[in-house]
C-alpha positions in Angstrom: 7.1 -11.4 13.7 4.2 -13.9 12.7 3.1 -16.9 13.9 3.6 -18.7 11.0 7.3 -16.6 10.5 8.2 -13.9 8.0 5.4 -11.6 7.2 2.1 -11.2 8.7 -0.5 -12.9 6.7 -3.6 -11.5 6.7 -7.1 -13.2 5.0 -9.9 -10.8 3.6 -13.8 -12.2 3.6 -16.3 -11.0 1.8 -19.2 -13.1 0.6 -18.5 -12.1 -3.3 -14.7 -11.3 -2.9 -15.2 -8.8 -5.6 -14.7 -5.5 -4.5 -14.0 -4.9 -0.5 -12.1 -8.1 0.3 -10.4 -7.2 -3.0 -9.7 -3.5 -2.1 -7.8 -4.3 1.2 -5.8 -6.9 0.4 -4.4 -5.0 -2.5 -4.2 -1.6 -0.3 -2.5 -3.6 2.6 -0.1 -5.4 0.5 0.6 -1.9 -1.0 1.0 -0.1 2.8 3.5 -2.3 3.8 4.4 -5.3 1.4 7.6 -6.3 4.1 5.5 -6.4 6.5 2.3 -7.8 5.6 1.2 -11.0 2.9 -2.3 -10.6 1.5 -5.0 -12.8 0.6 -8.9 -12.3 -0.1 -11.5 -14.8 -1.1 -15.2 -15.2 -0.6 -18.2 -17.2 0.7 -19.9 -17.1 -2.6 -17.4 -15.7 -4.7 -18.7 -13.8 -8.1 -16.0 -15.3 -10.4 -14.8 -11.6 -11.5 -13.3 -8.9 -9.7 -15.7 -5.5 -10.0 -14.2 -3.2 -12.9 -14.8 0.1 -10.5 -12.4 -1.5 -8.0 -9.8 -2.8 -10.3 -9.8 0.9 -11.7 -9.4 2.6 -8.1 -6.5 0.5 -7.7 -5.1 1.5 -10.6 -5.2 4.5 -10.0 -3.3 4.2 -6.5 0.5 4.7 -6.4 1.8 1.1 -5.6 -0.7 -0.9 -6.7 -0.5 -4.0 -8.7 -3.8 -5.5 -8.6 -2.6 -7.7 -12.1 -3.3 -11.1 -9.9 -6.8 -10.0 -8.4 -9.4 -12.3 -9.1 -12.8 -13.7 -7.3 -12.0 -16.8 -5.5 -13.1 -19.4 -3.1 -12.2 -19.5 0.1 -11.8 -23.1 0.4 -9.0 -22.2 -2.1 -7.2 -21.1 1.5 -8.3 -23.7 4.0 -4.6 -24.9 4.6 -3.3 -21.1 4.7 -1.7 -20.8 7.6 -3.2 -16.8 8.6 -2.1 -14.4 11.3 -5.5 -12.5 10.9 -8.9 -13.6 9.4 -10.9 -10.0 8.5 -14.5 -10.1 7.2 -15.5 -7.6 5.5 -19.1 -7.9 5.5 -22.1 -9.0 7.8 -23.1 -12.1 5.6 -19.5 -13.7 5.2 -19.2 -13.0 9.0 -22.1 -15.0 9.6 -21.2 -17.9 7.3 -17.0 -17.9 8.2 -16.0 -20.9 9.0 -13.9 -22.0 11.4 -10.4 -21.3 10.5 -8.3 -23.7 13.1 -5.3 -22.2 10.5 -5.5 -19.0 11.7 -4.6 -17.2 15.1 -7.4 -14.4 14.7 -10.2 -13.7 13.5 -12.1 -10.2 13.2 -14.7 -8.0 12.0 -15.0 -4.9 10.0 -18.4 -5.1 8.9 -19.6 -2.4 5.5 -21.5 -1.8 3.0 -20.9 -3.5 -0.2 -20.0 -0.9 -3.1 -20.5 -2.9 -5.8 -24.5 -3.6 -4.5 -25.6 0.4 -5.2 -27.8 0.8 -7.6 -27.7 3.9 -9.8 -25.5 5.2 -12.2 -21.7 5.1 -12.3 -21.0 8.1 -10.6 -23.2 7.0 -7.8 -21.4 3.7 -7.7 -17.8 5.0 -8.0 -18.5 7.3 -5.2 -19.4 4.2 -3.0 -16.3 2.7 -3.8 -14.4 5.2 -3.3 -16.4 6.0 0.0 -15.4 2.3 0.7 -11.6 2.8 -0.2 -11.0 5.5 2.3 -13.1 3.5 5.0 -10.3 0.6 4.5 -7.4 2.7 4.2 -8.3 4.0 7.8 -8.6 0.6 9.0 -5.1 -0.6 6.8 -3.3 2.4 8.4 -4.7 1.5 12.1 -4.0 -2.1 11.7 -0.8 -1.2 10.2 0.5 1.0 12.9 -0.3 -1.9 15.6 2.4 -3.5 17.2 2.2 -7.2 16.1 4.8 -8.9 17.2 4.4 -8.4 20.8 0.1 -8.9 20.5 -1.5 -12.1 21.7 -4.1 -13.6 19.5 -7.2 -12.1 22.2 -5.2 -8.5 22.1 -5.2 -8.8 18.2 -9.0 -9.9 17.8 -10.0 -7.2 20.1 -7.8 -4.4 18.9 -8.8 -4.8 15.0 -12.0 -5.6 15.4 -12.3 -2.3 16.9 -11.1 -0.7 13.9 -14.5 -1.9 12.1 -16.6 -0.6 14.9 -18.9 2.3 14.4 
């Protein structure tokens, strides 16, 4: 199935790894946890994981988001990955290089934890950016993995986070 056997491991960037990063690997590991082994970590990471997304998760049929928490990404530099996914422009511009992993992609967004205003205004950006990445999850999901080259891969998903 994977190059590194088993499941398909898949890495989520972010440059906090408190909300998006956090939202899809929890919603992926949810879709299809046979299938799929997810991680998420962060350029910069804030150290907590955003109360608005731990409580969307909760509220998701599936979803144990018990072990989430804000974490480095050097944390997974000797991960062996299927797929590296950032989630936003600034981690994509500061990813290392990931000689672990097969490919790498993009699925650039806002950040929903960076709205200002009140609550309401903020929950409705996360869950604007919950749907957005259960689109993607389903898309990359429904790809057929084992028979995609790394180049086939990069360019398929990272089509998922085009406009």
């Amino acid at each position: 199935m994977s190059r590194t056997g088993g499941r398909f491991r898949v890495l989520f960037l972010c440059t906090g790894n408190s909300a998006r990063s956090i939202l899809a690997e929890h919603l992926l590991r949810r879709l299809d946890p046979g299938r799929f082994e997810t991680f998420s970590a962060g350029s910069h990471p804030r150290g907590a994981v955003h109360p608005l997304a731990l409580e969307l998760l909760a509220g998701r049929d599936g979803v144990d988001s018990s072990t989430a928490r804000s974490k480095s990404w050097q944390e997974l530099a000797d991960t062996d990955l299927d797929l590296v996914v950032t989630v936003c422009d600034e981690a994509r511009e500061s990813c290392p290089l990931w000689p672990r992993a097969t490919a790498v992609a993009h699925w650039g967004m806002p950040d929903p934890a960076a709205i200002p205003g009140s609550v309401e205004t903020q929950r409705a950006a996360f869950e604007a950016a919950m749907r957005l990445l259960e689109d993607r999850l389903a898309s990359l999901a429904a790809l057929p993995l084992e028979s995609m080259g790394p180049e086939q891969l990069e360019d398929q998903v990272g089509r998922f986070g085009e406009p």
